[in-house]
TIKEMI-82489 format. One record per residue: residue number from 1; residue in three letters; chain; x, y, z of N, C-alpha, C in turn. Coordinates in Angstrom, 2 decimals. Example, Ala and Ser with C-alpha at 12.3 -4.5 7.8 and 13.67 -1.06 7.14 Angstrom:
2
- num, residuo, cadena, n_x, n_y, n_z, ca_x, ca_y, ca_z, c_x, c_y, c_z
- 1, Ala, A, 13.19, -5.69, 7.80, 12.30, -4.50, 7.80, 13.20, -3.30, 7.80
- 2, Ser, A, 12.85, -2.25, 7.08, 13.67, -1.06, 7.14, 12.90, 0.03, 7.87
end
This chain:
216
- num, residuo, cadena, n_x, n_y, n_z, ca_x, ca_y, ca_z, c_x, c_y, c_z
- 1, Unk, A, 0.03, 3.22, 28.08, -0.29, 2.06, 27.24, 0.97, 1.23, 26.99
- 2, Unk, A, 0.89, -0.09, 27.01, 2.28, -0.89, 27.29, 2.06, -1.35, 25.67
- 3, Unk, A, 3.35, -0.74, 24.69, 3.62, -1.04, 23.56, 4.25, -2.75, 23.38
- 4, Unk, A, 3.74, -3.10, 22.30, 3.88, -4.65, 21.78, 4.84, -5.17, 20.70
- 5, Unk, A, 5.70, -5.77, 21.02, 6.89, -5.79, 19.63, 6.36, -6.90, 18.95
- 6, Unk, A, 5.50, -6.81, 17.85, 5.60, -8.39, 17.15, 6.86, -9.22, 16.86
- 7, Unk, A, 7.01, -10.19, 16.68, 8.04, -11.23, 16.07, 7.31, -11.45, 14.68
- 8, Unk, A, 8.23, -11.46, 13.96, 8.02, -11.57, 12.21, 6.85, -12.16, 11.91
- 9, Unk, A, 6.31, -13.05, 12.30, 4.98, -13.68, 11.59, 4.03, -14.02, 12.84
- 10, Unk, A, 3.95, -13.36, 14.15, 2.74, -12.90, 14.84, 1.63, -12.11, 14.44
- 11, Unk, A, 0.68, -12.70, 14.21, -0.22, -12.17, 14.29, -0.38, -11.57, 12.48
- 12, Unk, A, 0.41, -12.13, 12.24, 0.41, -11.85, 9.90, -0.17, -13.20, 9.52
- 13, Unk, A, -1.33, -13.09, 8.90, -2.09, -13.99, 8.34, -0.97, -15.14, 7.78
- 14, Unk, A, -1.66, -16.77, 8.04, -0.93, -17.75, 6.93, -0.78, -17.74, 5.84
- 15, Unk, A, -2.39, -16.74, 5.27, -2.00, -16.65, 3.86, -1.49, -15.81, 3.04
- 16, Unk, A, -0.77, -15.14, 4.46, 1.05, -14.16, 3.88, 1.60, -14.50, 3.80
- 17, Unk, A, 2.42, -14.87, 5.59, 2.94, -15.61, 5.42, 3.61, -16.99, 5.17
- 18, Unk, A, 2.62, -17.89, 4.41, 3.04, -18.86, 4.12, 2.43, -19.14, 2.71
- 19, Unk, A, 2.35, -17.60, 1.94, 1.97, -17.70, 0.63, 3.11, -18.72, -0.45
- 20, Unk, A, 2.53, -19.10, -1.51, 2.93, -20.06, -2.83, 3.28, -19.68, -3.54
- 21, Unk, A, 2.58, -18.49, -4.45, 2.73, -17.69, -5.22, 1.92, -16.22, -5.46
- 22, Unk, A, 1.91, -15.72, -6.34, 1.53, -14.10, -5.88, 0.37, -14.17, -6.39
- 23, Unk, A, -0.01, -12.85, -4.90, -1.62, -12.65, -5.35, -1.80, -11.79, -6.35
- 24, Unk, A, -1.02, -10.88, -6.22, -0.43, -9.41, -7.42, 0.68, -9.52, -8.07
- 25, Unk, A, 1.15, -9.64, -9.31, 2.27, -9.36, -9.88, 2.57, -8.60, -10.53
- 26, Unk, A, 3.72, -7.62, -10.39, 3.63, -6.26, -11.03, 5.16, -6.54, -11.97
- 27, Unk, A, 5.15, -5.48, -12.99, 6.14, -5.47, -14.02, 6.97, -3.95, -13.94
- 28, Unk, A, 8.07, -3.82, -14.41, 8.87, -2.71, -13.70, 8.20, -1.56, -14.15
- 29, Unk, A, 7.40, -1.52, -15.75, 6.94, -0.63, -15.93, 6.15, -0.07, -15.01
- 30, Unk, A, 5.24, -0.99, -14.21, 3.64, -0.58, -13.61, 4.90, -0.13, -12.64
- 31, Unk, A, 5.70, -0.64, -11.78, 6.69, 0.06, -10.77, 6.96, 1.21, -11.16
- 32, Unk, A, 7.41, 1.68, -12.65, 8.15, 2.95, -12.53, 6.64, 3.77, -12.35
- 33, Unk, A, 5.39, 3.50, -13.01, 4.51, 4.28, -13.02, 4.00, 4.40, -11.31
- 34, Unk, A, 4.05, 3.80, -10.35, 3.33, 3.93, -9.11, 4.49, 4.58, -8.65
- 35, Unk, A, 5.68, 4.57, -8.66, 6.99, 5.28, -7.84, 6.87, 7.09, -8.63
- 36, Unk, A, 6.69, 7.33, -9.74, 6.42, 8.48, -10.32, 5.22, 9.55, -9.24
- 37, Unk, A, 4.65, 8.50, -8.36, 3.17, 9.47, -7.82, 3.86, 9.48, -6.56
- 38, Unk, A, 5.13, 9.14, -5.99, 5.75, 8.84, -4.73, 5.47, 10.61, -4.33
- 39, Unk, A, 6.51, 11.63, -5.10, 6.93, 12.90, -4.37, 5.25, 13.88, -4.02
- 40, Unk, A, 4.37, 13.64, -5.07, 2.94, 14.19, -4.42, 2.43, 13.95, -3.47
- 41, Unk, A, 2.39, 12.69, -3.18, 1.70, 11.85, -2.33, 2.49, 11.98, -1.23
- 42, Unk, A, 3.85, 12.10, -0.87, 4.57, 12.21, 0.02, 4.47, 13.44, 0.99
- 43, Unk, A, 4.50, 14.61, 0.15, 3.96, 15.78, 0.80, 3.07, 15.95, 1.42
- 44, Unk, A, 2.13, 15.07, 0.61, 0.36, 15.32, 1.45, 0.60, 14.51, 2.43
- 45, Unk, A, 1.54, 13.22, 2.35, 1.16, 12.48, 3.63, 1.95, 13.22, 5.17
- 46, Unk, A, 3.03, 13.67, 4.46, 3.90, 14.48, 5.93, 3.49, 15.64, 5.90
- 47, Unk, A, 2.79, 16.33, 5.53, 1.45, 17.47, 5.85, 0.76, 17.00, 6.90
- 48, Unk, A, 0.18, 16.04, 6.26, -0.89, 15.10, 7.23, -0.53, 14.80, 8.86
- 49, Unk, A, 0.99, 14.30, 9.02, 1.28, 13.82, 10.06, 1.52, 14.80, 10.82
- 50, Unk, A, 1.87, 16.07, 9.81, 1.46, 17.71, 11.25, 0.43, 17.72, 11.61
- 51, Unk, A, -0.08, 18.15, 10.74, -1.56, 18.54, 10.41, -2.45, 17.61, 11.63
- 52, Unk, A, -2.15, 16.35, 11.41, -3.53, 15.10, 11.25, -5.03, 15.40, 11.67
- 53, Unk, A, -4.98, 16.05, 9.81, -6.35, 16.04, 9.19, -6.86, 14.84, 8.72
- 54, Unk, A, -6.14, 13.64, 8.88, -6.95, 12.34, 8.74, -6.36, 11.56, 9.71
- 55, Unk, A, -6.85, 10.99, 10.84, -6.21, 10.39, 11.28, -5.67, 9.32, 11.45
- 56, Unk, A, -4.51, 9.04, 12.43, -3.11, 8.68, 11.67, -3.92, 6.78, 11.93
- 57, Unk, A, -4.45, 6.14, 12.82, -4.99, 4.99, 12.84, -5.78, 4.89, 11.28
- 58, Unk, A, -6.47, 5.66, 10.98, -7.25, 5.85, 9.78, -6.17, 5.16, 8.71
- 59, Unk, A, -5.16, 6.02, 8.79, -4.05, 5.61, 7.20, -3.47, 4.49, 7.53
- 60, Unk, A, -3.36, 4.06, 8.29, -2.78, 2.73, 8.55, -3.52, 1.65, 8.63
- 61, Unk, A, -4.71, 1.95, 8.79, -6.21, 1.26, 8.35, -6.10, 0.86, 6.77
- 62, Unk, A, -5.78, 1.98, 6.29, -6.58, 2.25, 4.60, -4.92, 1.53, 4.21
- 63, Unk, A, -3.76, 1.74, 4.94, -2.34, 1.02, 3.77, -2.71, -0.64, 4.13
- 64, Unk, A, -2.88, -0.62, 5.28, -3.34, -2.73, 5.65, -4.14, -3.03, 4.73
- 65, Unk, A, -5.26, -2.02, 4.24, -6.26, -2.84, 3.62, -5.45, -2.93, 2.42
- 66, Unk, A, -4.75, -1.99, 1.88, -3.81, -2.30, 0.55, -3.14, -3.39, 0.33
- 67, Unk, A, -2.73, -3.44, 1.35, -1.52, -4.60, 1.36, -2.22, -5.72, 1.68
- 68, Unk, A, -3.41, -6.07, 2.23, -4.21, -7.07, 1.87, -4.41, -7.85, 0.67
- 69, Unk, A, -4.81, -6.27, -0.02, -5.32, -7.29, -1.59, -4.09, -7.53, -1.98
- 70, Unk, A, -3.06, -6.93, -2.05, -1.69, -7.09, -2.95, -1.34, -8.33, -2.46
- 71, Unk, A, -1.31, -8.77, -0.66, -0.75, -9.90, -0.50, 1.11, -9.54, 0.09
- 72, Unk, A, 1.73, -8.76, 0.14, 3.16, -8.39, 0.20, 3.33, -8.23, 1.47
- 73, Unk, A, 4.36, -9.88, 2.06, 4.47, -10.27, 2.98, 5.34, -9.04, 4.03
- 74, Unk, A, 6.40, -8.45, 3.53, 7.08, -7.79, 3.97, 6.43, -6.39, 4.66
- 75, Unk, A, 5.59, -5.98, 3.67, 5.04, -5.02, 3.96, 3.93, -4.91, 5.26
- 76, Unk, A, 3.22, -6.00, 4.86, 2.43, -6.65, 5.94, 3.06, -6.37, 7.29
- 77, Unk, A, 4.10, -6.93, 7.86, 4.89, -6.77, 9.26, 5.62, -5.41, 9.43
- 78, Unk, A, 5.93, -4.67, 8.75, 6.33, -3.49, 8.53, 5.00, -3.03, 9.04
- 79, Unk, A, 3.91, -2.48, 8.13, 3.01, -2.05, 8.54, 2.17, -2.27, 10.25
- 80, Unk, A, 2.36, -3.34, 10.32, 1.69, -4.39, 11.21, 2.42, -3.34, 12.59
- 81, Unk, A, 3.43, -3.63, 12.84, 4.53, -2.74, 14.07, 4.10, -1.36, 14.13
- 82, Unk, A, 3.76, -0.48, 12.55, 3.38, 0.72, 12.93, 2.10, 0.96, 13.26
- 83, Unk, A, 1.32, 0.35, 12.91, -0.05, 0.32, 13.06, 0.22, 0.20, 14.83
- 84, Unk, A, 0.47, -0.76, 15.05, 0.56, -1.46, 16.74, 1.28, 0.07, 17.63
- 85, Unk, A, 2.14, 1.00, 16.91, 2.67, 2.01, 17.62, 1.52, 3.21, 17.25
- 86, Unk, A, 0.80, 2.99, 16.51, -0.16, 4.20, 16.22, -1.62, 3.90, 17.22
- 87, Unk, A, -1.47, 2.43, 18.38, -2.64, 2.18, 18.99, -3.26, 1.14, 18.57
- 88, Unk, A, -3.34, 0.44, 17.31, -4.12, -0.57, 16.94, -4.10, -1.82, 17.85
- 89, Unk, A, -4.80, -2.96, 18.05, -4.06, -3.72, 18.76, -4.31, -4.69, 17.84
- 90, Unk, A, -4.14, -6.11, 17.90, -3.48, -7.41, 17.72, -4.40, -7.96, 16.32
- 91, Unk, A, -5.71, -8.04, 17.61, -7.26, -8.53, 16.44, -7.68, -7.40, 15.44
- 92, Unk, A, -7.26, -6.38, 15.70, -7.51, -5.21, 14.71, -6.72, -5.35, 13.77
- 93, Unk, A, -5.53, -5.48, 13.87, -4.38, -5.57, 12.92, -4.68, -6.64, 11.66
- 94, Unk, A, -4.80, -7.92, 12.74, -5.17, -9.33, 11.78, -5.88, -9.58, 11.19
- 95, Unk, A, -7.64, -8.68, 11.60, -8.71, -8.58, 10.76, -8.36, -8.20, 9.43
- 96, Unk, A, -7.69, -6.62, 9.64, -7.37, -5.95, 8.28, -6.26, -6.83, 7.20
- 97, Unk, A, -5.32, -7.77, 8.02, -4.35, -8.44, 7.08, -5.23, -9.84, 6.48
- 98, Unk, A, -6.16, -10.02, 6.86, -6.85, -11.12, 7.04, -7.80, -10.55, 5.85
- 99, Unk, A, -8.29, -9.65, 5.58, -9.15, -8.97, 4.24, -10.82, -9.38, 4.87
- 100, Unk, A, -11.11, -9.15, 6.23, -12.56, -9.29, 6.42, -12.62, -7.90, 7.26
- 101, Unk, A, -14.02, -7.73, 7.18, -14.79, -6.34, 7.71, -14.86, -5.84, 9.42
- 102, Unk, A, -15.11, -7.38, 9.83, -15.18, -6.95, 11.70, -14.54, -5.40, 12.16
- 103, Unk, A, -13.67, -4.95, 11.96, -13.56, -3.99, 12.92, -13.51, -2.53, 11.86
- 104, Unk, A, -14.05, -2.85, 10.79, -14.10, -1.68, 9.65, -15.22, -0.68, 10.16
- 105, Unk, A, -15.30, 0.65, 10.75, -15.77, 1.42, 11.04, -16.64, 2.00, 9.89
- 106, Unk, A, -17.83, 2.03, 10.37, -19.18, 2.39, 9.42, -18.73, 3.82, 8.80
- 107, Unk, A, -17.70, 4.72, 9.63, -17.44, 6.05, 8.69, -16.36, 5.78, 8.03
- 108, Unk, A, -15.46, 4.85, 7.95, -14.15, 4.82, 7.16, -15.00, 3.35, 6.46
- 109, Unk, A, -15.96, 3.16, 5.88, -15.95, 1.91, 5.19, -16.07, 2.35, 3.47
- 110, Unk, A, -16.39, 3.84, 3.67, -16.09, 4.03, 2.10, -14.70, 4.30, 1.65
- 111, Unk, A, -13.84, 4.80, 1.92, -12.81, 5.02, 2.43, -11.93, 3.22, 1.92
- 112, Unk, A, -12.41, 2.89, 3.20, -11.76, 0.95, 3.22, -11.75, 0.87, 1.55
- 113, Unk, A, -13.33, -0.05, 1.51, -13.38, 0.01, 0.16, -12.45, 0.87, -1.50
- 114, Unk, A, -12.74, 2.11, -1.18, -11.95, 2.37, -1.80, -10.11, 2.06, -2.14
- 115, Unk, A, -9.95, 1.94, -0.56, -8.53, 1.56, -0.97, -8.38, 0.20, -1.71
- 116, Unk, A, -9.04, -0.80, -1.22, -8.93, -2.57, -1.57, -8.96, -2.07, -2.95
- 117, Unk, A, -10.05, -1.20, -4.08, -10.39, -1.40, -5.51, -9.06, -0.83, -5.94
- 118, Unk, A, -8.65, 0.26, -5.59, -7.36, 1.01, -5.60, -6.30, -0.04, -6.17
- 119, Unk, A, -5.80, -1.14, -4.74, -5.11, -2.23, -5.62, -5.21, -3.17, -6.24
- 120, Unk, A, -6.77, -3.73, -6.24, -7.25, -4.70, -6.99, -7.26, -4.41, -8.34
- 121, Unk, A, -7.33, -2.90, -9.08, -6.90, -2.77, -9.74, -5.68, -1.97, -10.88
- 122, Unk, A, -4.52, -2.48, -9.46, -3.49, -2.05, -9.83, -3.17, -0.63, -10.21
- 123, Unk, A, -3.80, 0.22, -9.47, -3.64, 1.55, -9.15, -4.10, 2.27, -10.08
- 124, Unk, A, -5.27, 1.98, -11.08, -6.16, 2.43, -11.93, -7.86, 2.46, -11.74
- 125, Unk, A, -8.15, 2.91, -10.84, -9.25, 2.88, -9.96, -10.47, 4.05, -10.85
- 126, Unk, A, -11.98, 3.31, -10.50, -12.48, 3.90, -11.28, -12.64, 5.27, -10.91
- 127, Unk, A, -12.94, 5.95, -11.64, -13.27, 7.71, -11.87, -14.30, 7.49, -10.52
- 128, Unk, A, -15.37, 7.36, -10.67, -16.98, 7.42, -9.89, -16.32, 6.82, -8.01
- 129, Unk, A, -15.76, 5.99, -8.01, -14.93, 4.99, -6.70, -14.50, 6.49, -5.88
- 130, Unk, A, -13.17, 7.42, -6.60, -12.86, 8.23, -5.85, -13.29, 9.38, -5.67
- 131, Unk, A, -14.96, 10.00, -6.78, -15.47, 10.92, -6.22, -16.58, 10.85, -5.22
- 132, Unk, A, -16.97, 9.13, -4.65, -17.37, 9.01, -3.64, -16.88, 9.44, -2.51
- 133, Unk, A, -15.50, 9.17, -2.73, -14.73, 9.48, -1.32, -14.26, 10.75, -1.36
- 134, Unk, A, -14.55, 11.17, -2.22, -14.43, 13.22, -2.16, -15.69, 13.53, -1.63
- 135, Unk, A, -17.23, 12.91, -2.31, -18.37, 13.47, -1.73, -18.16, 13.07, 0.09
- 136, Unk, A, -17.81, 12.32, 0.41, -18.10, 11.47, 1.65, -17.15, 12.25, 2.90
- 137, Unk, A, -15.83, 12.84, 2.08, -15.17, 13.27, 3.39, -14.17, 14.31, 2.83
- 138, Unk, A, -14.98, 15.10, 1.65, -14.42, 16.64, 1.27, -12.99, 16.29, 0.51
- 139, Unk, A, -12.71, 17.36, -0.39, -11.53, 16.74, -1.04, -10.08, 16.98, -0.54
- 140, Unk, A, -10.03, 17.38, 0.38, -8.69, 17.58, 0.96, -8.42, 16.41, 1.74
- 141, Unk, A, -9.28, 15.52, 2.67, -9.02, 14.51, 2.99, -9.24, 13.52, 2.13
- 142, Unk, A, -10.23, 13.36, 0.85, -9.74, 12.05, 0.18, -8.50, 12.71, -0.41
- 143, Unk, A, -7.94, 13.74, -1.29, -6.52, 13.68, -1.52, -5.49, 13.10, -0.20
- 144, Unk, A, -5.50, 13.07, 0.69, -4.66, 12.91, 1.97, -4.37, 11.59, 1.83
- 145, Unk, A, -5.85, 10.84, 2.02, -6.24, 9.10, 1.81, -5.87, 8.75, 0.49
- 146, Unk, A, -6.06, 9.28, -0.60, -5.52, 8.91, -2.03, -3.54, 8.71, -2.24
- 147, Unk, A, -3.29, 9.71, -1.36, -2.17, 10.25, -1.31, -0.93, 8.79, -0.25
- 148, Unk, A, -1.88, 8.04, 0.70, -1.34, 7.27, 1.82, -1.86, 5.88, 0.85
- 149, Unk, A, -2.76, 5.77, 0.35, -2.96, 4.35, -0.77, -1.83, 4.13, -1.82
- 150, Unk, A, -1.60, 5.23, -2.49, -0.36, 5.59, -3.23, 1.09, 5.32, -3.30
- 151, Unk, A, 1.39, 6.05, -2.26, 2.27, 5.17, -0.88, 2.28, 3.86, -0.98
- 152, Unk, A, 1.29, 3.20, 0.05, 1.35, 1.89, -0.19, 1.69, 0.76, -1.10
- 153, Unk, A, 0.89, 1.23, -2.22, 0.79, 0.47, -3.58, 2.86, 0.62, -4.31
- 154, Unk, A, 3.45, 1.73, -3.89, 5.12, 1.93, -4.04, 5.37, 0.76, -3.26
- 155, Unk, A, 5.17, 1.04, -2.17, 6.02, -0.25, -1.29, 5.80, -1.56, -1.49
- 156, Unk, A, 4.27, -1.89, -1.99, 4.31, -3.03, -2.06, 4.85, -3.42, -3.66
- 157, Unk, A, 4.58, -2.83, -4.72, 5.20, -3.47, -5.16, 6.68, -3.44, -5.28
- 158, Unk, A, 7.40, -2.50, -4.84, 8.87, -2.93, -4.80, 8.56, -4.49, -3.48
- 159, Unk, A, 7.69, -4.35, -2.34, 8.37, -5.50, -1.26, 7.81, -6.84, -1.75
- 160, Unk, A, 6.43, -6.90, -3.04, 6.51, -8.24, -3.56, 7.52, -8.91, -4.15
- 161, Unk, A, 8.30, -8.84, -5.18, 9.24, -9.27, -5.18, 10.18, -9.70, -4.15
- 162, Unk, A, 10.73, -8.57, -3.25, 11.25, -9.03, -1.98, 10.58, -9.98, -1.48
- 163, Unk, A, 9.40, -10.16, -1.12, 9.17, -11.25, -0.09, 9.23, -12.33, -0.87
- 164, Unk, A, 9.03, -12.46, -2.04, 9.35, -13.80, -2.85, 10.48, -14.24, -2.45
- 165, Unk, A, 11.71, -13.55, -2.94, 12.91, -13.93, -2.84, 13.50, -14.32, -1.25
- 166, Unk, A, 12.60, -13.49, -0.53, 13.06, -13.46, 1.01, 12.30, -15.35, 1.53
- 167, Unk, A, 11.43, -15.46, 0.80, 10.53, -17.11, 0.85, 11.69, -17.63, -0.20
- 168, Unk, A, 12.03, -17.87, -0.80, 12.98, -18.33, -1.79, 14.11, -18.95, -0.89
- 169, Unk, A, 15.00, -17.76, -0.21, 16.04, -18.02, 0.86, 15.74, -18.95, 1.66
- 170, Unk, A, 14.33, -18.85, 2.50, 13.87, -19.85, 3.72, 13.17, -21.09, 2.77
- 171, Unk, A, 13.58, -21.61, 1.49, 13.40, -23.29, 0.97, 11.78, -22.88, 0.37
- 172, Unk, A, 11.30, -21.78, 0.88, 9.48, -21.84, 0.03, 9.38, -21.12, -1.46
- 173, Unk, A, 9.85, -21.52, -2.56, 9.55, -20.77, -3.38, 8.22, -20.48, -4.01
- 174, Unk, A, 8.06, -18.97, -4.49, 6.76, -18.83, -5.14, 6.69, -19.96, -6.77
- 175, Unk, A, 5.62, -20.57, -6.81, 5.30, -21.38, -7.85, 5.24, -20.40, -9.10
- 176, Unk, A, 5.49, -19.24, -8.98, 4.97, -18.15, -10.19, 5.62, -17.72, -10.32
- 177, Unk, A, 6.89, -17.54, -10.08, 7.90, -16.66, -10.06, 9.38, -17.05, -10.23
- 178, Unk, A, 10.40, -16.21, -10.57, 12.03, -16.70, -10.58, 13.02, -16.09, -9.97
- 179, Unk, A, 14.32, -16.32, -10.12, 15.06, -15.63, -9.04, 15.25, -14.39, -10.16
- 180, Unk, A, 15.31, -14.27, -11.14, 15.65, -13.45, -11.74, 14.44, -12.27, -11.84
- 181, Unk, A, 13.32, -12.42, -11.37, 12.56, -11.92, -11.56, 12.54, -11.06, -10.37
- 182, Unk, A, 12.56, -11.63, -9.18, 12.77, -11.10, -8.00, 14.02, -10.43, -7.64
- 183, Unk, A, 15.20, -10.79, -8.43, 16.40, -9.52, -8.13, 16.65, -8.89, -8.78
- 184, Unk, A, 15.57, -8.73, -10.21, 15.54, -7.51, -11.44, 14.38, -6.69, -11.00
- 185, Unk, A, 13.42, -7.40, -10.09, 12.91, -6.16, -9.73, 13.23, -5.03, -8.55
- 186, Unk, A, 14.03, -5.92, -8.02, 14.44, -5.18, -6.76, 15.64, -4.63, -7.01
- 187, Unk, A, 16.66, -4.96, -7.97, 17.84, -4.38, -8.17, 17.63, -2.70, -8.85
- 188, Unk, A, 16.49, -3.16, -10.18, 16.30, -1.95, -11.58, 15.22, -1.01, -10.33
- 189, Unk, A, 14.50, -1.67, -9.55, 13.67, -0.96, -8.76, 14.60, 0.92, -7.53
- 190, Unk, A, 16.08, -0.13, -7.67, 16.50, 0.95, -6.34, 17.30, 1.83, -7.83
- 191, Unk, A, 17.57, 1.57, -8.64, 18.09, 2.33, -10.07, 17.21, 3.53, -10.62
- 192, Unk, A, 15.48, 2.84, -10.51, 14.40, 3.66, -11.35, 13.95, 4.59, -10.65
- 193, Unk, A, 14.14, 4.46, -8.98, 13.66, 4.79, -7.75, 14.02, 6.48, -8.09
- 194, Unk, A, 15.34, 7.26, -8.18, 15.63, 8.90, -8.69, 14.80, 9.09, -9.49
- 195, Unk, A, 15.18, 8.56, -10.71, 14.32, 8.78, -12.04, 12.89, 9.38, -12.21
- 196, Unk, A, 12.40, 8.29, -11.35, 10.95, 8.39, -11.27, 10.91, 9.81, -10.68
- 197, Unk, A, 11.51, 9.93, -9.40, 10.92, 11.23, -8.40, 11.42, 12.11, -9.00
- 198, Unk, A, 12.01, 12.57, -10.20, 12.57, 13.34, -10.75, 11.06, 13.66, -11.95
- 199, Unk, A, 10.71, 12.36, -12.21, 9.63, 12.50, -13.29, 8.15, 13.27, -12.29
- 200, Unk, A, 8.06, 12.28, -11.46, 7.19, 13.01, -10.36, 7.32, 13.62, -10.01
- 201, Unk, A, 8.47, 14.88, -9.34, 8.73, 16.07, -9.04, 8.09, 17.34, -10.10
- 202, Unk, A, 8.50, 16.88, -11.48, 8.26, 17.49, -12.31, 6.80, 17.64, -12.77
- 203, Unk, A, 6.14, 16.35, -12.84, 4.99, 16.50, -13.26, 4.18, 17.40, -12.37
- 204, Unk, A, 4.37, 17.45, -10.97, 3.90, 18.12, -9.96, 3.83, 19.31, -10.13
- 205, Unk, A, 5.17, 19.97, -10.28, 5.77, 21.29, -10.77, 4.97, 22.16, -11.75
- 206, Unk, A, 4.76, 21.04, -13.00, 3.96, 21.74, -14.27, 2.50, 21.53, -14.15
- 207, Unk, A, 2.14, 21.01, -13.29, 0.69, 20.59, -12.65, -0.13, 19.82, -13.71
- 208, Unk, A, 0.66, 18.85, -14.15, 0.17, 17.95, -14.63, -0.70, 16.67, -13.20
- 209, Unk, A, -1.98, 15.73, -14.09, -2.20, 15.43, -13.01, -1.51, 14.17, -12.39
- 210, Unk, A, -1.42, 13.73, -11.25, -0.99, 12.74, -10.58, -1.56, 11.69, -10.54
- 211, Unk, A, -2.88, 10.88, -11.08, -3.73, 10.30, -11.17, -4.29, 9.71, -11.91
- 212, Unk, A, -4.24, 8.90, -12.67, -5.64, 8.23, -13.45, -6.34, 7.23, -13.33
- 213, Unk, A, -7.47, 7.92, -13.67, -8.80, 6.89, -13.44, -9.12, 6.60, -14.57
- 214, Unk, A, -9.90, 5.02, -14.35, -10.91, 4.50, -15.48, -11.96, 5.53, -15.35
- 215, Unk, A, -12.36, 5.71, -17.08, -13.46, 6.49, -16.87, -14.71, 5.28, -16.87
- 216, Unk, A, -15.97, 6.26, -16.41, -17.01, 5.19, -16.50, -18.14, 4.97, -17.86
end
């Protein structure tokens, strides 16, 4: 199979990259709280990549659709390259950055779904949302998939800010946003970054849970 190098904004939706202002805006708190679930989620996911008990097109399915709703340009092309090395190709990629259904597979569409509500609402997803996706595909693989959304939702919001500021540099600034906002989150972000996995290490440790849901 003859591998494909994108160039920075091939095949990444216009309304990434040539976003105004943010579709998601997060505050350092909600950062320290999504970077805290980093060291759980991390394990399960490099388990996974021995293992692959979910497969690996699958999670790169379910982080695009994340980074869809969030909108986080950076992440987007990041993702976009691995996806493209995990097999995806071009129109598959763009569908998912693009936030429409065409190539969403009838067994991963609960799954999909779930991830989009995941960041739509800012990583507080309802109770009933993720025991669908336990009934639907056993709980060791939605922990796996819970575990790679998780993930995602870290990166993007540390790379929203970045891509602001990175549009800032190239003359487009976000209408919503400041410089100070974008290099306090990215500065206090690589500061809170120990902290957190220290808090998340621990919580793990004492088996506290990693998770909360709205109840219904």
């Amino acid at each position: 199979m003859t591998k494909h190098k994108m160039s920075e904004n091939e095949n990444i939706p216009s309304t990434i990259t040539q976003r105004e202002r943010y579709k998601h805006k997060y505050n350092l708190v909600e950062m320290y709280r999504v970077f805290i679930k980093i060291p759980d989620a991390l394990s399960k996911f490099i388990k996974n990549k021995k293992a692959k008990t979910v497969n690996p097109q699958f999670i790169e399915r379910l982080q695009l659709a994340v980074t869809e709703v969030n909108g986080c340009a950076v992440c987007s092309f990041v993702h976009a390259q691995l996806a493209l090395k995990e097999g995806m190709n071009n129109d598959e990629i763009f569908s998912f950055l693009n936030g429409d259904n065409k190539f969403v597979k009838p067994q991963e569409a609960k799954a999909i779904l779930f991830a989009q509500h995941y960041a739509d609402s800012e990583g507080f997803p309802n109770q009933s949302s993720f025991d669908a996706i336990v009934v639907e595909y056993g709980e060791e693989k939605a922990g796996i998939m819970l575990a790679a959304i998780q993930l995602m939702m870290a990166g993007n919001v540390y790379g929203i800010p970045q891509s602001a500021f990175k549009s800032r540099l190239n003359g487009k600034k976000y209408k919503d946003s400041s410089l100070f906002y974008e290099l306090s989150m990215q500065i206090v972000g690589i500061l809170f970054l120990p902290l957190a996995l220290l808090h998340g290490w621990l919580k793990k440790l004492l088996g506290f849970k990693m998770q909360k849901f709205k109840p219904e």
